[in-house]
C-alpha positions in Angstrom: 2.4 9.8 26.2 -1.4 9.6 25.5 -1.0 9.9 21.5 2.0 7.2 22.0 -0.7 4.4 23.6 -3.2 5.3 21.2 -0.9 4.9 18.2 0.0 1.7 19.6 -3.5 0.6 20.3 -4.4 1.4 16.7 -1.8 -0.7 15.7 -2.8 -3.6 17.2 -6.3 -3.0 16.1 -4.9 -3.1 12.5 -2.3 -6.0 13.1 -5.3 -8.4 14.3 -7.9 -7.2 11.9 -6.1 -7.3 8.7 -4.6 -10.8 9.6 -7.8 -12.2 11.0 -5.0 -12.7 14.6 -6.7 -14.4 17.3 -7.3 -11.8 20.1 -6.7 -14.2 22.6 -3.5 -15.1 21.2 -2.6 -11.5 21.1 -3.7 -10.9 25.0 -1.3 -13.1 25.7 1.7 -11.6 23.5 2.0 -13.7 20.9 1.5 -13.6 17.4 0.7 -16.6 14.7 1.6 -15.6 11.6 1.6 -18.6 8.4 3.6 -21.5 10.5 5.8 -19.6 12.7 4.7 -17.7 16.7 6.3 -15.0 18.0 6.0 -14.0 21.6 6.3 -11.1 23.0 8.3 -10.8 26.7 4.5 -9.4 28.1 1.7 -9.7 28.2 -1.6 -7.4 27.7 -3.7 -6.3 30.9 -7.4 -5.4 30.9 -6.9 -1.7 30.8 -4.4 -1.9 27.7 -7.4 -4.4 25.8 -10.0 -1.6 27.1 -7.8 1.0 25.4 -7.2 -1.0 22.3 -11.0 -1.7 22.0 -11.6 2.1 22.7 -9.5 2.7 19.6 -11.5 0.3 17.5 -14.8 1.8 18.7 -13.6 5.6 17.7 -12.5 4.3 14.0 -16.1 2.4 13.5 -14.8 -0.7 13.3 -17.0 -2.3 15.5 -16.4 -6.0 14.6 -12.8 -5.2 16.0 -14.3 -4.1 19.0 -16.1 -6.9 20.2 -13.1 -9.6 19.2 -10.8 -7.8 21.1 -13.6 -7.2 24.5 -14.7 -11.1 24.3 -10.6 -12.1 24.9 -11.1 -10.5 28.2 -13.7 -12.3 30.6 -13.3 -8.9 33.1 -14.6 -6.8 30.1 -17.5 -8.6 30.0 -20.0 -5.5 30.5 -18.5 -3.8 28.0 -18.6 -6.8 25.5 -22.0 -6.6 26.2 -23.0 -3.0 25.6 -20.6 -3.5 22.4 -22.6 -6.4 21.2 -25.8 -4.9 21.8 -25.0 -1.1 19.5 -23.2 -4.2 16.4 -26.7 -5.6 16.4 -28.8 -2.5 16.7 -26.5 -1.2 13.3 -27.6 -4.5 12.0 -31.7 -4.2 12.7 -31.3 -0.9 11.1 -29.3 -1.6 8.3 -27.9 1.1 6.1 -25.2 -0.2 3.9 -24.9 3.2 2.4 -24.0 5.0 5.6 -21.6 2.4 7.0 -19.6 2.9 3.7 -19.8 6.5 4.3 -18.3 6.0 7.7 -15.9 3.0 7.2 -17.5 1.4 10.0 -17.1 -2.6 9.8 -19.4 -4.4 11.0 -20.1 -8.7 11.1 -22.4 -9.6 8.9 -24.3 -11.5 11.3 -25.9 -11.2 14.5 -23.6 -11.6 17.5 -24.5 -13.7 20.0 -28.2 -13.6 19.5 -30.6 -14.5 16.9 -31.8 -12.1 14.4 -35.5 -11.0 14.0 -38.4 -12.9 12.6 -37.8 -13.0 8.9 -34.0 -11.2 8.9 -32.3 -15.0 9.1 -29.3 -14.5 5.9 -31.0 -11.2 4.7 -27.6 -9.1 6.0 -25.3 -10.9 4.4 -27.5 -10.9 1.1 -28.3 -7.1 1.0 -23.9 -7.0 1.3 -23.6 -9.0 -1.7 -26.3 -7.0 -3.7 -24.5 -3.4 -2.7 -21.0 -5.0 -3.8 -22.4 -6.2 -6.9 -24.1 -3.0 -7.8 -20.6 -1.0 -6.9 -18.5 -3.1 -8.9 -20.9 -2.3 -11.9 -20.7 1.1 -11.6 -17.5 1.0 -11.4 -16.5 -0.2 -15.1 -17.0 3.4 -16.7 -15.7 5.3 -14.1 -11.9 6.1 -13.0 -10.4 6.1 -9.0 -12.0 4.2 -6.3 -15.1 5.2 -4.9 -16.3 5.2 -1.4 -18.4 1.6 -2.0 -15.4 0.2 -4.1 -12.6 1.0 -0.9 -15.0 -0.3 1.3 -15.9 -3.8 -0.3 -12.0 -4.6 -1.3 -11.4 -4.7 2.5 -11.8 -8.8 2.1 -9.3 -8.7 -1.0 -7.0 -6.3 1.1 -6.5 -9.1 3.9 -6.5 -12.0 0.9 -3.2 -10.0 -0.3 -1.8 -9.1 2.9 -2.1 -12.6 3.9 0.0 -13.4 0.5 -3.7 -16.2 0.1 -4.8 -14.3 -3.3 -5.0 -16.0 -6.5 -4.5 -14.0 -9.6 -6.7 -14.7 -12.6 -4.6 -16.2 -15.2 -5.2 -13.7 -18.1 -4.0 -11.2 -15.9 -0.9 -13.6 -14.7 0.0 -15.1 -18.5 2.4 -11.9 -19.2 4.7 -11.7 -15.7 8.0 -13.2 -16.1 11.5 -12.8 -15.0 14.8 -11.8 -17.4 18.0 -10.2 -17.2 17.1 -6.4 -18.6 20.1 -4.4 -20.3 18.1 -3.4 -23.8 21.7 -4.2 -25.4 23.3 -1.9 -23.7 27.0 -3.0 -23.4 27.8 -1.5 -19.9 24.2 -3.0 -18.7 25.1 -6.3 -20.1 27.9 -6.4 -17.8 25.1 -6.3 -14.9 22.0 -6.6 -16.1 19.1 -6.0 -13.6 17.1 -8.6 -12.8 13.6 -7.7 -13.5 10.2 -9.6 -12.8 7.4 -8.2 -14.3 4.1 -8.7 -11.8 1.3 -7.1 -13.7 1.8 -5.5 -17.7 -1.2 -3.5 -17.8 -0.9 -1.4 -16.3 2.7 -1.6 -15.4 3.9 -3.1 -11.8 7.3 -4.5 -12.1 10.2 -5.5 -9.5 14.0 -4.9 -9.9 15.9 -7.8 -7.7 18.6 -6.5 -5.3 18.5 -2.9 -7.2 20.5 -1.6 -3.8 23.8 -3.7 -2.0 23.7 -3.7 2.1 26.3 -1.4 1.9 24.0 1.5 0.3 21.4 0.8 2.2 22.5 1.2 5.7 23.9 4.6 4.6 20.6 6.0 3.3 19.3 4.6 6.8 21.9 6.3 9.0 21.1 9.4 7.1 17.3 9.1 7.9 17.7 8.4 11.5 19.2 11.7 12.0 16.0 13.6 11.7 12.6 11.8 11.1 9.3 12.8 12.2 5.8 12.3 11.7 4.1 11.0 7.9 2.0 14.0 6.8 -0.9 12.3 4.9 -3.2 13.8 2.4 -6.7 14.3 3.5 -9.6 16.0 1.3 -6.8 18.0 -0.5 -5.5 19.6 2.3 -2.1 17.8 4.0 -2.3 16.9 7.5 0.6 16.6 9.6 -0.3 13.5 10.6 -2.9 10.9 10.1 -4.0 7.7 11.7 -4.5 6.7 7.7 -1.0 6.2 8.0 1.3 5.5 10.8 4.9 5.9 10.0 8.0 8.3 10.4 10.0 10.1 8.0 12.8 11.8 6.3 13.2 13.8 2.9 16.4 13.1 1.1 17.8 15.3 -2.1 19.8 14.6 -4.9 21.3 18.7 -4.3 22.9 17.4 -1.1 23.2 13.5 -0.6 25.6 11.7 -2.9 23.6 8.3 -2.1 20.7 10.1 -3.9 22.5 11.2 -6.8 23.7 7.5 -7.4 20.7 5.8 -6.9 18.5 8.5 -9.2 21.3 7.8 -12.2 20.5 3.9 -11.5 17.0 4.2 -11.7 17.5 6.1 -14.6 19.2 2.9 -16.4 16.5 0.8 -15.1 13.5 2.7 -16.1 14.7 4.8 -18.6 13.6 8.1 -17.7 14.8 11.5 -16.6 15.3 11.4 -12.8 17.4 14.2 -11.6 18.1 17.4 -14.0 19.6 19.8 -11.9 18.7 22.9 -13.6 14.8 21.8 -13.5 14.2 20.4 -10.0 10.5 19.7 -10.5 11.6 16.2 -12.8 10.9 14.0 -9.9 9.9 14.7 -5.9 12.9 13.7 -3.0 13.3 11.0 -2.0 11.4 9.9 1.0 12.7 7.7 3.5 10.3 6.3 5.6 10.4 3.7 8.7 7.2 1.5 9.9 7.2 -0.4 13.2 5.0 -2.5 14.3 1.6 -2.1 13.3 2.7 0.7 10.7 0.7 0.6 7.5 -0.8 3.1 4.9 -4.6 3.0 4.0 -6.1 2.2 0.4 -4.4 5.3 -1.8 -2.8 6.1 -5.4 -0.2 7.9 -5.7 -1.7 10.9 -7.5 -0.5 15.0 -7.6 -3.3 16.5 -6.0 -1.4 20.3 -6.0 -2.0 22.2 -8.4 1.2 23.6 -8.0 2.9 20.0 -8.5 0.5 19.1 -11.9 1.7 23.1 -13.3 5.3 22.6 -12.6 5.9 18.8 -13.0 3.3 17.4 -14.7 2.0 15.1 -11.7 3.1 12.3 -10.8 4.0 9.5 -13.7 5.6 6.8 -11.9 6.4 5.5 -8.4 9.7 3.7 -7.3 9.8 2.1 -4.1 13.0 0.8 -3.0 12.8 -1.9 0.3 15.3 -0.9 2.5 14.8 -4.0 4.6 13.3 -7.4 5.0 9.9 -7.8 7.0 9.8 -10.9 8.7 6.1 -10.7 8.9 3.6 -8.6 7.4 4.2 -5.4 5.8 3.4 -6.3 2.3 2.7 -3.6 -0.6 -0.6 -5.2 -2.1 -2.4 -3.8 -5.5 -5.7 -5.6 -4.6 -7.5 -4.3 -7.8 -5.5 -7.1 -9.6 -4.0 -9.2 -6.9 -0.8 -8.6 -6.8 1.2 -8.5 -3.3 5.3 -8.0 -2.9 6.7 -9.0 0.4 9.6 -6.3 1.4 12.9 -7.4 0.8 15.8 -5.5 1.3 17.8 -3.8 -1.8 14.6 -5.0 -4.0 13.2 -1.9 -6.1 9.3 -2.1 -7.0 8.1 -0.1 -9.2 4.7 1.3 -11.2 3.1 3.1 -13.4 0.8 6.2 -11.4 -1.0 6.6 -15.1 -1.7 5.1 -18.2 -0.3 6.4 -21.7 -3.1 9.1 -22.1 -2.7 10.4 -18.4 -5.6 8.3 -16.7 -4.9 7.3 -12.9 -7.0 4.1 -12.8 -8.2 1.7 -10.2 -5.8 -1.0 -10.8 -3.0 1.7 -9.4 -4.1 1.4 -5.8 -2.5 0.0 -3.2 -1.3 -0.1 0.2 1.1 -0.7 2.8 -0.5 -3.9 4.5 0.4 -3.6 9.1 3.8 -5.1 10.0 3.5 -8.1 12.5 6.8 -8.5 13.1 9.9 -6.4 12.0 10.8 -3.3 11.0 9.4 -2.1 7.7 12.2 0.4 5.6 11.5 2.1 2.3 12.1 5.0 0.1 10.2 6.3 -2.2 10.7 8.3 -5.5 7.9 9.8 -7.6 9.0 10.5 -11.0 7.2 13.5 -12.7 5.8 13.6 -16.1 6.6 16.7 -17.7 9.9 16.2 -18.0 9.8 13.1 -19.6 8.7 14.0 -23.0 12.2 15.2 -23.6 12.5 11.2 -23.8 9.4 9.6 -25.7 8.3 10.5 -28.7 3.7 10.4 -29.1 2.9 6.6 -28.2 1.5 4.8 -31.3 -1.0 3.1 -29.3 -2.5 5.2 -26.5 -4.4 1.9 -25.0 -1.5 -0.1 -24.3 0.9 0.6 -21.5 4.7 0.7 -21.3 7.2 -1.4 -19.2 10.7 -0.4 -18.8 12.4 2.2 -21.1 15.8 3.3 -22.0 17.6 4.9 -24.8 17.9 1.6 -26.3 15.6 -0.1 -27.9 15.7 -3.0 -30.3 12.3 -5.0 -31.8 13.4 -8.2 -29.3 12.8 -6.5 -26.3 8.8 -7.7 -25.4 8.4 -4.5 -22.9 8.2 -2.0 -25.2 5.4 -1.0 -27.9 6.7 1.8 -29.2 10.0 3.0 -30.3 11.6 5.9 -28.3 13.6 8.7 -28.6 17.4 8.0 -28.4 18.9 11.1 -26.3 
């Protein structure tokens, strides 16, 4: 019962913070999201806000802390003592160590005024240490400590759905009807919309019917539990990095898997299921987030070395949106700004590496907190290995590829390279 109220706490902490919520608003059980409110049937007492604030104190996010205490007038003293250990972090400044930690802090002194002579230095030594990070970080692949911590504004930009894409990075995304001259695809083309070309990020409109869906969902509720999450190499059975439930779902045993792997083969144009070489791609994983549920800054990179011998790692990720969100629960890519809202039957999809095997920044994302809803998806990591029975050697290593299939004509402007026909 403990673990339950602090998962829920935690959730809230998450809900206000990545949403910049009103604490007072949420006190009071309601939520204002964009232009509509939704109220809850209670509201919070003291002792739930002291629990909530407790949560944000034990994650170092301090600024969290004291937003949700001031909602409160009869948590005054420990507003107080809050405030007072924020500004002490602040007279001792060490940018270096609050990345380290992930704490959060304002970048201002709360309620009082600074020190002789420390008037606008804070927020100038943050935007010196955020310029020196994103420096660094032009020769060097996957997200560093510095670089996770100073997306965090770009994170709630693209959770928000309030981020503006540059427009060289915006001049290639489109939408078409995708068969590659295939007869039988002509027939139903998929409706893709390309998001981001390099690397790859692309959506497939209504990929799955209702029908399908609520099947794969009845089959999941039979026997969820816990996210394991990967932490330092090692995998956790659970992690407050990521706070969701769920199932694992094969193609050796669940029809709805094997019809859904030989669509995304069509789509994508790689090998999905093989059954005589099981390492092709992982199950599928059906997972559920309530409210609050979210998964932290992440790529979705093989870390095993028993999954990079036997499979090659992981080449591409296909996330299929079981159903709608009414608020919140975005999957973001704030490296380029580009955000999806979930919508049921829709299939989003990426490239985990570049032609020449490279996991690079632009590949990380995350699972922004559900407001309101409840937050289906499942996932499907296709392997590498396996898919060099399909492609022949790239003829230009620097340029990604979009969709493939075994089909491939000079008018279709996703592909740079010709492919293997199998």
């Amino acid at each position: 019962w403990e673990s339950s109220r602090w998962d829920v706490a935690l959730g809230l902490v998450h809900a206000q913070a990545y949403y910049d919520l009103a604490t007072k608003d949420l006190v009071q059980g309601l939520i204002r999201f964009r232009d509509t409110e939704y109220q809850a049937a209670s509201q919070l007492r003291a002792e739930d806000v002291r629990l909530i604030a407790k949560v944000a104190h034990e994650k170092n996010l301090f600024d969290s802390e004291i937003l949700w205490y001031r909602a409160v007038p009869e948590l005054r003293k420990y507003y107080s003592k809050a405030v007072n250990n924020h500004n002490q972090l602040l007279e001792d400044l060490d940018i270096d160590e609050l990345m380290r930690t992930g704490t959060r802090v304002f970048k201002e002194w709360v309620d009082f005024s600074p020190p002789v002579g420390q008037s606008g230095s804070v927020q100038h030594q943050f935007e010196v240490e955020e310029s020196a990070c994103r420096r660094a970080e032009q020769s060097r692949t996957g997200i560093s400590t510095c670089l996770s911590y100073f997306l965090h504004d770009a994170i709630k930009q693209n959770c928000k759905a309030e981020a503006t894409r540059d427009p060289d990075m915006a001049k290639d995304d489109l939408c078409t009807n995708l068969h590659f001259e295939d007869p039988y695809l002509r027939l139903g083309p998929f409706k893709l919309e390309i998001l981001h070309n390099v690397p790859f990020i692309a959506q497939i409109h209504d990929f799955l019917e209702k029908k399908e869906i609520e099947t794969v969902k009845e089959i999941a509720k039979l026997d969820m539990k816990t996210t394991p999450y990967q932490i330092g190499g090692d995998l956790a059975e659970m992690s407050y990095k990521r706070v969701s439930k769920i199932k694992y779902v094969s193609e050796r045993n669940v029809s709805w898997a094997l019809k859904t792997s030989r669509r995304l083969e069509l789509a994508t144009g790689f090998n999905v299921y093989r059954p005589r070489y099981r390492y092709t791609a992982e199950n599928y994983q059906v997972m559920n987030y309530g409210i609050g549920g979210y998964i932290s800054l992440h790529v979705d990179e093989t870390t095993s070395m028993n999954g990079m011998t036997l499979g090659g790692g992981r080449y591409t990720t296909a996330m299929i949106y079981l159903s709608d969100v009414e608020a919140g629960g975005r999957t973001v890519f704030p490296w380029v700004n580009v955000g999806v809202n979930a919508r049921a039957g829709n299939l989003l999809f990426w490239n985990v590496k570049d032609p020449q095997g490279t996991t690079c920044n632009s590949m990380y994302h995350l699972g922004c907190p559900v407001l309101y809803g409840n937050k289906w998806i499942a996932n499907k990591w296709i392997n590498w290995r396996e898919q060099m029975n399909r492609f022949p050697c790239y003829s230009d290593l620097s340029r990604q590829q979009g969709p493939h299939h075994h089909v491939i004509n000079n008018t279709n402007p996703y592909n740079s390279a010709r492919i293997l026909t199998v």
